[in-house]
C-alpha positions in Angstrom: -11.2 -26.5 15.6 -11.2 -23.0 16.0 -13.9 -20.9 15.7 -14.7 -16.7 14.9 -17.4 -15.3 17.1 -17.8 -11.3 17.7 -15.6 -10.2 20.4 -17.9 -8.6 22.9 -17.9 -9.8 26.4 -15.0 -12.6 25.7 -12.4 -13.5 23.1 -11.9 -16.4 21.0 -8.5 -18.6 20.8 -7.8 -19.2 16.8 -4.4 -20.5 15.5 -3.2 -18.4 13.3 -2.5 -18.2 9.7 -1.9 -15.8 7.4 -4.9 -15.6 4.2 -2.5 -15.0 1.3 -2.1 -17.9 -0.5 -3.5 -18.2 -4.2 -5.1 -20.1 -6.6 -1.8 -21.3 -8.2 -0.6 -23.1 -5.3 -4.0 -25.2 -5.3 -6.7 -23.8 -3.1 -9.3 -24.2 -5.8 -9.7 -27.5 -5.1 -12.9 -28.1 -3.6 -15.8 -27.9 -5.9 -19.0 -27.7 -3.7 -21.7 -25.5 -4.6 -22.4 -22.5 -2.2 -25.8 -22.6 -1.9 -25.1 -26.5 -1.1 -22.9 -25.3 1.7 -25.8 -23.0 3.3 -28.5 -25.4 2.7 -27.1 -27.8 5.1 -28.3 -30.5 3.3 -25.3 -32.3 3.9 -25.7 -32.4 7.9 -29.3 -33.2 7.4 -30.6 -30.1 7.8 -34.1 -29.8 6.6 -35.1 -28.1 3.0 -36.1 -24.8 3.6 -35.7 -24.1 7.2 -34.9 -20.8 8.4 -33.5 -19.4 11.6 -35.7 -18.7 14.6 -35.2 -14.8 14.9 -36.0 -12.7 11.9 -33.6 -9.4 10.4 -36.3 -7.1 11.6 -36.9 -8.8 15.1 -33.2 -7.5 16.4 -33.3 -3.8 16.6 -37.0 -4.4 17.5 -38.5 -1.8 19.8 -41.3 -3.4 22.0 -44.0 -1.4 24.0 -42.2 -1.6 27.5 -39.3 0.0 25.6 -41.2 2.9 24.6 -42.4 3.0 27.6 -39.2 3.3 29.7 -37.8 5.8 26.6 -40.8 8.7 27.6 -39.8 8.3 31.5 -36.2 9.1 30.9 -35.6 10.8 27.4 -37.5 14.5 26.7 -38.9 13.9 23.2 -38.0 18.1 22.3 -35.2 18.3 23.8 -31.6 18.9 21.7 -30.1 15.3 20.6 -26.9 16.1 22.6 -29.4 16.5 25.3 -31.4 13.5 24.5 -28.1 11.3 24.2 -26.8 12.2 27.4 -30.6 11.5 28.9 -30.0 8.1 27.3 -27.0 7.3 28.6 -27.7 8.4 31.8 -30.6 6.2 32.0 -28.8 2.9 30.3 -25.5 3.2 31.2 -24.4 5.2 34.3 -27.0 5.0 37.0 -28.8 2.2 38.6 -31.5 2.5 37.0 -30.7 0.3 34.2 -28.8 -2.4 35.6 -26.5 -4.3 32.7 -25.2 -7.6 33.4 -22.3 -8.9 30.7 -22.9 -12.7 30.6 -20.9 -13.4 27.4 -24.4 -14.2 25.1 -25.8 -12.6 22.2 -29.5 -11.3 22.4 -31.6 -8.8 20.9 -32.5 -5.2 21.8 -35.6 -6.2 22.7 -33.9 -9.5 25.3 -31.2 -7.3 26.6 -33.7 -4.9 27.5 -36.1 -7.2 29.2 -33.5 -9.4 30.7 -31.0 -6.7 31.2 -28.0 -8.6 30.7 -25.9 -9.8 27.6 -22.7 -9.2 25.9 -21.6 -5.9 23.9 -23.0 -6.8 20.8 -26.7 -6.9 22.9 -25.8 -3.8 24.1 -24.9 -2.1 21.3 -28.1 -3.3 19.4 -30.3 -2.0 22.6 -28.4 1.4 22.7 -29.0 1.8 18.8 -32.7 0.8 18.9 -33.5 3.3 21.7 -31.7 6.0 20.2 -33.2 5.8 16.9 -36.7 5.1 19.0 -35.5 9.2 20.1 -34.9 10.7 17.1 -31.0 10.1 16.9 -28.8 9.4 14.4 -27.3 6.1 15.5 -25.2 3.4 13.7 -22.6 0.6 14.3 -19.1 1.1 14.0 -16.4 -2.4 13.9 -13.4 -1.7 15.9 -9.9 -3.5 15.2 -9.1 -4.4 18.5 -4.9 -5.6 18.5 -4.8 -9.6 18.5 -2.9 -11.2 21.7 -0.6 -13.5 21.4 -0.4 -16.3 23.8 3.3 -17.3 25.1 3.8 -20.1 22.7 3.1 -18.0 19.8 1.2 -20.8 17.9 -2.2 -18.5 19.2 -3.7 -15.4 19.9 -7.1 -14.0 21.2 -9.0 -12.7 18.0 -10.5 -9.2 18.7 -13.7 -8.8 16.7 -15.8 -5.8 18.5 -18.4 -3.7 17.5 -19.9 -0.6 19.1 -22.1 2.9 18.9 -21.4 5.5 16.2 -23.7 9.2 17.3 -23.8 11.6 14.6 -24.6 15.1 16.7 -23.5 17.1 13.7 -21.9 19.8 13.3 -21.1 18.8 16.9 -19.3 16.0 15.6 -19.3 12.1 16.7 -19.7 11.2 19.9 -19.5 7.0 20.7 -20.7 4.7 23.2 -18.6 1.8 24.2 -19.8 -0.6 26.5 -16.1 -2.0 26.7 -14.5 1.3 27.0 -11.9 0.5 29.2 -10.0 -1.7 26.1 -10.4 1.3 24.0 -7.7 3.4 21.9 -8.5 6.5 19.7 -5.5 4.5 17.7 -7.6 1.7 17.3 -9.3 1.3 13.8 -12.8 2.2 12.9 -15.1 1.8 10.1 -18.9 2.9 10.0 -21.2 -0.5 8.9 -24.3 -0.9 7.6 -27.2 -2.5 9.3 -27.2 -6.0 7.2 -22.9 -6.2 8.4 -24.0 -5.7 12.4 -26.7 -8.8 11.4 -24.1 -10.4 10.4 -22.2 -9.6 13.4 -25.3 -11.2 15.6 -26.4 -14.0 13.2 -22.7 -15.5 13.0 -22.6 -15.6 16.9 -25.9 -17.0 17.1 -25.0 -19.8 14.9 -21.8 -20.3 17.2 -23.9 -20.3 20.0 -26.5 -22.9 18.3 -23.1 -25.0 17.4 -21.9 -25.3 21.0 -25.1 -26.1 21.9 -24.8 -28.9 19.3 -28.1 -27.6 17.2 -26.7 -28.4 14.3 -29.7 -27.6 11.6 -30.1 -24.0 14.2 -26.7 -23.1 13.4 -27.0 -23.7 9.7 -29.8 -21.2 9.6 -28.2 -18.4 12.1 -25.3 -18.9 9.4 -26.9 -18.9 6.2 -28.8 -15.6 7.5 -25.7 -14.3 8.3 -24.5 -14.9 4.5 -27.0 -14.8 2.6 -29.7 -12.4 4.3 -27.1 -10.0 5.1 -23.9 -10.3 4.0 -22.4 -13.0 2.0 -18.7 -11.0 2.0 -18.8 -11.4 6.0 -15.8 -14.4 6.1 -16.2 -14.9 9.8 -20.0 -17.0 9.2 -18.4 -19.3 6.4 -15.3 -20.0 8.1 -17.7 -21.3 11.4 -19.5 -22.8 9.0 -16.9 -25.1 7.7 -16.2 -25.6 11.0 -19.2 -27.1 11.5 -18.7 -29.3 8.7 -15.7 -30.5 9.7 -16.7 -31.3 13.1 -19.8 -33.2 11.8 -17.3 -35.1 9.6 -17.2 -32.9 6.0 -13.9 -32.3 5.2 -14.5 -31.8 1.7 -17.5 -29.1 3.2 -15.4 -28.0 5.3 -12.7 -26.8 2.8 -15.0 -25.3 0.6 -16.6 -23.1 3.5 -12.9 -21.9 4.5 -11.9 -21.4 0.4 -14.6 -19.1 0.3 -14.3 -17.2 3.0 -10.8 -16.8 1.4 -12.3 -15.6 -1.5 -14.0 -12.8 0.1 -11.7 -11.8 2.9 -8.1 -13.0 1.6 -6.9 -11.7 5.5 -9.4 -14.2 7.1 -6.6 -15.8 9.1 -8.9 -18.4 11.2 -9.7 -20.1 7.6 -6.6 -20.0 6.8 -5.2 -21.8 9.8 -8.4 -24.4 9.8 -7.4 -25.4 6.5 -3.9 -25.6 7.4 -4.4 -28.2 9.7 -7.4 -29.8 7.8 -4.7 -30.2 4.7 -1.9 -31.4 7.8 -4.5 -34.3 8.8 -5.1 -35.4 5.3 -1.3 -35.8 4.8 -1.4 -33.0 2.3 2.1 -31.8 3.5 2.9 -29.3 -0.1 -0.3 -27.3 1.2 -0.1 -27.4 4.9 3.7 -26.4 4.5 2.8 -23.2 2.3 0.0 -22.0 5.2 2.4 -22.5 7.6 5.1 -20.4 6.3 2.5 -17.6 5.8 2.0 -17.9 9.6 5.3 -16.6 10.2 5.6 -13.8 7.5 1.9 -12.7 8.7 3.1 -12.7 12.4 5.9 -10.4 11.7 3.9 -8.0 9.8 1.7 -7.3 12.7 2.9 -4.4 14.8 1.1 -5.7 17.8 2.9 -9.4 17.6 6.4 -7.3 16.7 5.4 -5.4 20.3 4.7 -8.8 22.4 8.8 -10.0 21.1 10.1 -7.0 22.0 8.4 -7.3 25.1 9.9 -10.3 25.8 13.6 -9.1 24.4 13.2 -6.8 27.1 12.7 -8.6 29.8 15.8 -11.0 28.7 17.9 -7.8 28.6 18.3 -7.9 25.0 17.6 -4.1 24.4 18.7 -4.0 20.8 16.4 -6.9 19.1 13.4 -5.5 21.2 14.4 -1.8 19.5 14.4 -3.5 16.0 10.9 -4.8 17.0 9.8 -1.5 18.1 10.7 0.4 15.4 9.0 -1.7 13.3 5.8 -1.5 15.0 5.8 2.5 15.4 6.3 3.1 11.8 3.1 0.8 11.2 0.9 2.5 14.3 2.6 5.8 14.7 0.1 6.8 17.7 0.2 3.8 20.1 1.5 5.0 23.0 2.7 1.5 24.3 4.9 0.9 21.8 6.6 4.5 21.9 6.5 3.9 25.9 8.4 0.4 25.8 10.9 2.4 23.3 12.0 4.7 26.2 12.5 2.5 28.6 14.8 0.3 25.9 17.1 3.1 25.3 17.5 3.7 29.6 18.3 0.5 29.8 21.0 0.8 27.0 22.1 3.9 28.8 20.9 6.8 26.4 19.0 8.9 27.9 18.4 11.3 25.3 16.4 9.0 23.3 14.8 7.8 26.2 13.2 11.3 26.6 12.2 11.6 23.5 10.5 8.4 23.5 8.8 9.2 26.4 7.9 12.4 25.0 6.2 10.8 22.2 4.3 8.5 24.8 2.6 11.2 26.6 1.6 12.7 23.2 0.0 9.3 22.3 -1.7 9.7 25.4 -2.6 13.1 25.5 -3.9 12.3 21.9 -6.1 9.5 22.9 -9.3 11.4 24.6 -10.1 14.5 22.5 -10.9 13.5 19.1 -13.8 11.6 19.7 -15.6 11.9 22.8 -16.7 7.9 24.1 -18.9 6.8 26.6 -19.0 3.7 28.9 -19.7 3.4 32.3 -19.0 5.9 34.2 -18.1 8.4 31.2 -21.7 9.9 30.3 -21.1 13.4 28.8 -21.8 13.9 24.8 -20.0 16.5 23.1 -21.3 20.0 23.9 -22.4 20.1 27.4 
């Protein structure tokens, strides 16, 4: 059963569905009570217990922290100044050597262990720049979904990373992905409780494929509950934990609910799709699965992948209607504007080939200068 984990370091395979169906065609159908659902009691999880790490314990700054902060970072020195001091010292040199190993840790572990995946990054980078005097918050980016081949899948993006206010310099942000990042890409500012969210919903995957059931309960009830109880992603893996434990009735309630707060929460949308399927509830299943479709071909990133592959059968017109599509929903992605040219060559025009290509190099030449990012290798904040 497919499950929703922070993107980070790696991606997660989910079927996909489209969250749009409503309470006339039956979704209200399971009638378990929430706080049943994040008490666990069900799975046998014990009255009361809470998860191992606490809210405050993840932006913690310990001694040794401070400590390696006053070696590298002048404490009167401009924040431009100190942020580029900071990266210098985390990021770009040796040393601070980061490992990605795919897991999600605290500031305070992927400091002392100096290793995790881009959520631990992003919650060490935050700690130590608000250790410095900086204004520093998360940001969520909307990384595009890949489709797999078959078109029944696709790699779900979910990716959070560094927001610096250096006002009235502007924004600058770190990115310790920035090689899959676009300026086109959406962003959105989040509050501390969401990023906790963010880390307590992958912690509770973790503690599920580890098979610690009543640990995964609690990352997940924290998640909800503790931080954010609109964050779908944490009751959609919970009722996957359900329903691998054998709750189906759980199960669906978890994934209604994460409905109910995120009505685009596609993985719950496809879980209960296929939960209804294996219950021989073929009215619902049907409905979820025609939503997959109409879903699909709203996405201008899944319209891009068929015209990619119209393309490369030579059929230049379909993979034009596809294009067309896709640029009037992402006017600045480059890729699509690029693939667009190279289309109208192939048909023998020319003329709209260069202005398509035009458009391209715009995207392009667009990408870089509104906000200034930093990842490896990249360590200059704006004004210097």
């Amino acid at each position: 059963m497919p499950m929703m984990s922070s993107r980070f370091s790696s991606a997660v395979l989910v079927v996909l569905a489209l969250a749009a169906a409503s309470a006339a065609e039956g979704l209200e159908r399971a009638a378990i009570p929430l706080e049943e659902l994040l008490a666990g009691t069900a799975l046998g999880v014990p009255p009361g217990l809470s998860s191992p790490i606490a809210d405050d314990e993840v932006l913690e700054v310990t001694d040794e922290m401070r400590a390696f902060l006053e070696s590298h970072v002048h404490s009167r020195a401009t924040d431009q100044l100190k942020l580029r001091e900071l990266i210098e010292a985390i990021i770009t040199t040796k040393t601070f050597t980061l490992t990605f190993d795919g897991r999600t840790r605290t500031a305070s572990e992927a400091f002392r262990l100096r290793s995790g995946n881009c959520l631990s990054f992003s919650n060490l980078f935050i700690a130590m720049a608000r250790e410095v005097g900086l204004k520093a918050s998360f940001q969520e980016v909307d990384l595009p979904p890949d489709w797999s081949i078959d078109r029944d899948v696709f790699v779900l993006n979910r990716h959070v990373n560094v927001r610096i206010d250096l006002s009235p310099l502007g924004v600058h942000v770190v990115d310790f992905n920035i090689d899959d990042f676009r300026t086109s890409y959406g962003t959105r500012e989040i509050p501390d409780a969401r990023a906790r969210a963010h880390y307590f919903n992958n912690m509770g995957v973790q503690s599920m494929q580890a098979g610690d059931t009543a640990t995964a309960v609690a990352f997940f009830r924290r998640a909800i509950a503790d931080n954010d109880r609109e964050f779908s992603p944490a009751w959609t893996n919970l009722g996957t934990l359900y329903l691998r434990l054998g709750h189906p009735a759980h199960a669906e309630a978890a994934y209604l609910q994460a409905l109910r707060v995120n009505r685009d929460e596609i993985v719950a949308m496809s879980n209960l799709a296929g939960l209804y399927e294996r219950q021989g509830d073929t009215r619902r299943a049907a409905a979820y699965r025609r939503r997959v479709v109409n879903h699909r071909m709203q996405n201008p990133y899944y319209r891009f992948q068929r015209a990619r592959e119209a393309y490369e059968a030579g059929d230049w017109d379909t993979a034009i209607g596809h294009l067309k599509f896709a640029v009037r929903r992402k006017r600045n992605e480059g890729q699509f504007c690029d693939l667009l040219a190279r289309c109208y060559l192939a048909k023998g025009n020319p003329r709209r080939a260069s202005y398509w290509q035009e458009r391209a190099q715009q995207a392009a030449a667009g990408d870089a200068p509104r906000r200034r990012y930093s990842g490896p290798g990249e360590p200059r904040p704006p004004g210097e």
